[in-house]
N, C-alpha and C positions, 0 to 999 in steps of 0.2 A: 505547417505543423512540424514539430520539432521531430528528432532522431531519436528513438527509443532502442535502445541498447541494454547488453549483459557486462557491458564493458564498462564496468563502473567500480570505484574505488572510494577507499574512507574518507580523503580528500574530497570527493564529490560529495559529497550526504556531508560535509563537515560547510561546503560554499554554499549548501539549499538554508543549512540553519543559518550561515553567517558568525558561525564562531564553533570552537569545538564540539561535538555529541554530547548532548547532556548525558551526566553521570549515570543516570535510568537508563542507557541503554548502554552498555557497556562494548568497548572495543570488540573484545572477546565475543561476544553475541554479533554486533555488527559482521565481522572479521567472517564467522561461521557460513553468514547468511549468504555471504558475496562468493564464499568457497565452494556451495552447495548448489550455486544459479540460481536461485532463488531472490534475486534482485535486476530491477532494470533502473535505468537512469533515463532522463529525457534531455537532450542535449540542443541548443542549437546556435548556429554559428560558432560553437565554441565555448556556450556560455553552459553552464548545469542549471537548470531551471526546475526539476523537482525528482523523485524517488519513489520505488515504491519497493518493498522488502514480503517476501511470504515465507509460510513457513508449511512442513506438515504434521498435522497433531495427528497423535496415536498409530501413524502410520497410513490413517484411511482419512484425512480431513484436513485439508485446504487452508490456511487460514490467513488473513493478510495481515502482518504485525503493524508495519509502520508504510503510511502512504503521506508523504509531504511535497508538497508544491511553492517555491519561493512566494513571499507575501504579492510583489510587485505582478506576479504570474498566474495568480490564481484566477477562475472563471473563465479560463478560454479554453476549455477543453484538455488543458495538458494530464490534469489526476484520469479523466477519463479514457484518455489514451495510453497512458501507466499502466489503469485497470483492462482495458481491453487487450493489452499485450502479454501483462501478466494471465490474463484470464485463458488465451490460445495458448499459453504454456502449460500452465496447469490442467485444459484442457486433452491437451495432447498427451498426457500421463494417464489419460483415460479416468478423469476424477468428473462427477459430473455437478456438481455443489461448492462454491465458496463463500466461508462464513470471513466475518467483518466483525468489528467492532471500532466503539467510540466513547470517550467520556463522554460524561452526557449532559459537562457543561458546556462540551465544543460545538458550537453552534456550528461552525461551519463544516466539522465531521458529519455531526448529524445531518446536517441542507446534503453535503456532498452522496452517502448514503440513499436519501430519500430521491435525490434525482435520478439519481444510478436506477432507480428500481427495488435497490433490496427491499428486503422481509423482514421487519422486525420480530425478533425473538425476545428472550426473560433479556432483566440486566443483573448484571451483581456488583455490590458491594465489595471491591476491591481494598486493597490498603492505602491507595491514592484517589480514592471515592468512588460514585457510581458509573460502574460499564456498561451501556447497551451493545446488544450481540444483533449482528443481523447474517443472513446469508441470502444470497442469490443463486436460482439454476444456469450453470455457464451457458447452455445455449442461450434461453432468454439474452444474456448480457453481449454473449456473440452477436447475437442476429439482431440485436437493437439499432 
């Protein structure tokens, strides 16, 4: 299993896409997230194999912006080892709920989401089209 780490940089999330941040998620936001700890990277031998970025809404709400795992990477457990480690952080803040979302043309958000466990919640109609929201209770996610 790979090294999940806070010790992660724009270069890193820039080798998961394979070329620079899409414009949708701006430096500035990026930049924030990594200042705040609010980011892990999954690292091994060397290599950056996937990301996950959180944030907290309204002060009292969890929520995971950006979770990505290189193509070549994906289904061996490394998103779920992202989420488990971000989950003991957020955790350990004393927060007991974290919400998720996904377009809800991404099939492979939505499989990632449903195997985890979450809840689905409403979706909305965003300006880049339909978002499903889901959350999980961190124990649950913990002690899975």
């Amino acid at each position: 299993m790979p090294e999940i780490t806070k010790k992660i940089t724009i270069q890193d999330i820039e080798k998961v896409y394979g070329h620079p941040i899409p414009e949708e998620h701006p430096d500035y936001f990026i930049t924030s997230r990594l200042n705040d700890g609010f980011a892990f990277v999954a690292k091994e031998n060397g290599k950056v194999l996937g990301f996950l970025i959180y944030t907290i809404w309204w002060g009292n709400c969890p929520f995971i912006e950006l979770i990505k795992v290189r193509a070549e990477n994906q289904r061996v457990g490394i998103g779920k080892a992202l989420l488990k480690t971000a989950a003991k952080d957020i955790y350990n803040k004393n927060f007991k709920t974290l919400i998720s979302s996904t377009e809800v043309v991404n099939n492979i958000g939505r499989e990632f989401h449903n195997t985890c466990k979450f809840k689905k919640l409403n979706s909305l109609m965003l300006p880049h089209g339909e978002e499903q929201f889901y959350k999980i209770e961190l124990e649950d996610l913990l002690n899975a």
